[in-house]
N, C-alpha and C positions, 0 to 999 in steps of 0.2 A: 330482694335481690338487686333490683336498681339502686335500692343506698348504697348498700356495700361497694358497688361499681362505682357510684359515682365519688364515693369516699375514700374507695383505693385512689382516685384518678387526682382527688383535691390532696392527698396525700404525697402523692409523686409530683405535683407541680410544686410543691412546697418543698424542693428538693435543695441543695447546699446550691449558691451561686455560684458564678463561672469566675475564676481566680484571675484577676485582671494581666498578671506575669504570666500564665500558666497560657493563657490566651493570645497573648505578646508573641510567645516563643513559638506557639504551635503553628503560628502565619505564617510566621520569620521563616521555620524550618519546613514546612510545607513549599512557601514559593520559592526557597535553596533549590530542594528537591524537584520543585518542579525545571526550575531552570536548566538543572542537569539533564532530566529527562528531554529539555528540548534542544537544548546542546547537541546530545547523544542523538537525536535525529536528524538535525541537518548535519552533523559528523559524515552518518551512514545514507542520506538519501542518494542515489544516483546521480552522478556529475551536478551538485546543488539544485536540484530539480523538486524544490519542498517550497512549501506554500508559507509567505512569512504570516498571515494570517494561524495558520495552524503552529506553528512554531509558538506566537504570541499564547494560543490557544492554551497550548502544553501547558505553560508555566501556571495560567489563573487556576487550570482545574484542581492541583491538588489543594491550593488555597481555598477554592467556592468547598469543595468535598470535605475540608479540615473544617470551615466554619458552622455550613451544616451540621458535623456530626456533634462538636460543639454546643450548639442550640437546642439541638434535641437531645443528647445525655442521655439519661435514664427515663426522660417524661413522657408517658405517653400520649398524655395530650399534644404535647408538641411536636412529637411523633404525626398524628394526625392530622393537623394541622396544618404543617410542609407540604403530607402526599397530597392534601388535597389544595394546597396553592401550586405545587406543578403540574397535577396532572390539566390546569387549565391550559399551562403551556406547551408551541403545539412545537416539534423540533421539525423542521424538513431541511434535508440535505439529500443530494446522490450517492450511491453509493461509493463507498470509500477503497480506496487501497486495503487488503487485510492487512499490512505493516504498519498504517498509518490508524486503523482501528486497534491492533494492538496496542502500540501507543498510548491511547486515550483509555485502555484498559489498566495500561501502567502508571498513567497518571491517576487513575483513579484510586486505587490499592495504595498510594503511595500516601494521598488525603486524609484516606479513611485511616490508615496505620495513625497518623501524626494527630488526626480528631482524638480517636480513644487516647492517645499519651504515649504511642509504643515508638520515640524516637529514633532508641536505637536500629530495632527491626525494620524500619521506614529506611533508616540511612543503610541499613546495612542491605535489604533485597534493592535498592534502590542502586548502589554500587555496584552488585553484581550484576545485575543486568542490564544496566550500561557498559558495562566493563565486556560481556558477553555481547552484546549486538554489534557493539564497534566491533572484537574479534571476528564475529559472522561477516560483517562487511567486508575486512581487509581480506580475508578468505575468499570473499563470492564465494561462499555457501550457498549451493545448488543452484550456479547458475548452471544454465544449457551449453552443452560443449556442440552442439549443433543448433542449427535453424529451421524451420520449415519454412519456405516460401513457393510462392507462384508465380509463375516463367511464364512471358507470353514472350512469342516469336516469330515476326514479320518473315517470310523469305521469299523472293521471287517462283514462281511458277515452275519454271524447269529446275529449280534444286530438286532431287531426291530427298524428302525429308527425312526418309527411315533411317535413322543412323549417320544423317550428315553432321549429329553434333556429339557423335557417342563416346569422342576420346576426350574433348572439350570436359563433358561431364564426368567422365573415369577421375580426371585431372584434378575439379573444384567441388566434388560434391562426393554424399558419400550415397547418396539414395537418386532417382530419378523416376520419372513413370510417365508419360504421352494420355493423357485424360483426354483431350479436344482439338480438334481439326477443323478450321474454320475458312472458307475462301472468301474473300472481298476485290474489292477495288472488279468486276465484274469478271470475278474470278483468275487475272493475273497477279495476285499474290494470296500466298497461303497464311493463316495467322495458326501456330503452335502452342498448345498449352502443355506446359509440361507441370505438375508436384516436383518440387527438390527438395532436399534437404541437404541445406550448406555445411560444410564444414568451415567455423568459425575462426582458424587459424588462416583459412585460405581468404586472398583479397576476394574481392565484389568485384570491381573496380576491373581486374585483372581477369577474370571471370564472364566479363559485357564482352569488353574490350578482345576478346575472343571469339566470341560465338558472333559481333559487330563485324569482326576481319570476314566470318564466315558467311553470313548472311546477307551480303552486301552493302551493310550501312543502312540499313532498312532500321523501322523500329524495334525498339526490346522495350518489356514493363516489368523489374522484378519486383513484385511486392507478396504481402504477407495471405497465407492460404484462404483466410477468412474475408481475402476482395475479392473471393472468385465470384460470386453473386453479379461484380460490376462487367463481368466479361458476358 
């Protein structure tokens, strides 16, 4: 039983060699491909906010994924051979953006197509779904037409808090709720927590500058619900 195995195995290593043009074109057209793909990313990241590191990133992989598939072919010795030269290496990274894991999912499919030979199908899912992300981006597709944040709210002692700022909020928000009431300064001033939820057509800005006229000029902290831990 072990001949046979090992004689399928010297069998498939003696397989046709890799076509030196065929190998040429498959790089050429893999790191095209790739380039598009990272094109097509910093196109779509948010106000250029993309890491040129990752960007460079983009383009080698569908090249490393084409040359891999390449080498290994049909052989399963060198098949084996690979898994077990990478699995020495270790990858650590933090976790990622899922768009920008997508990505590296796109580069990869796009390798592997151009490895086996499948040019066309490479070039052709590889068009549409850059053609498709850029579309998603000019759209903001599902961005939030609201915000949630957390409203903290300095006001002197003798204000009324109940309702001193209830038209303020009718005005800039479309949600509101009084979570926490906290007194400081030896209890001449009261500090306010409120949940909002902005509406993003409305200024911020115009919104302080409100609730500032009403609170004396005292402080204000608008930030996002998940610093409430820092109150």
């Amino acid at each position: 039983m072990f001949d046979s195995i090992f004689s399928s195995i010297s069998n498939t290593a003696a397989s046709t060699p890799i076509s030196l043009m065929d190998s040429i074109l498959t790089i050429l057209i893999s790191f095209i491909l790739g380039a598009a793909i990272s094109i097509t990313y910093m196109k779509t990241s948010n106000k250029g906010g993309y890491s040129q590191n990752f960007s460079l990133t983009l383009i080698i992989i569908p090249t490393v994924i084409a040359i891999i598939v390449l080498l290994i072919g049909s052989n399963i010795a060198r098949a084996f051979s690979l898994a077990g030269a990478f699995s020495i290496i270790k990858f650590r990274s933090a976790p990622g953006d899922p768009k920008d894991i997508a990505f590296v999912l796109f580069t990869m499919a796009a390798g592997l197509a151009c490895g086996v030979g499948a040019y066309a199908y490479a070039g052709l899912f590889t068009t549409f779904l850059c053609v498709l992300m850029y579309i998603l981006s000019v759209i903001n597709f599902g961005v939030r037409k609201v915000t949630y944040k957390l409203l903290k709210i300095t006001i002197p002692e003798d204000l009324d808090y109940e309702g001193a700022f209830e038209d303020i909020f009718v005005s800039y928000t479309t949600r509101h709720e009084l979570i926490k009431v906290k007194t400081t300064d030896l209890g001449s001033l009261f500090q306010l927590f409120f949940n909002v939820t902005m509406d993003n057509n409305k200024s911020q800005k115009e919104f302080l500058d409100a609730i500032r006229c009403r609170n004396g000029n005292l402080n204000i902290t608008l930030s996002m619900v998940e610093d409430v831990a820092e109150y």
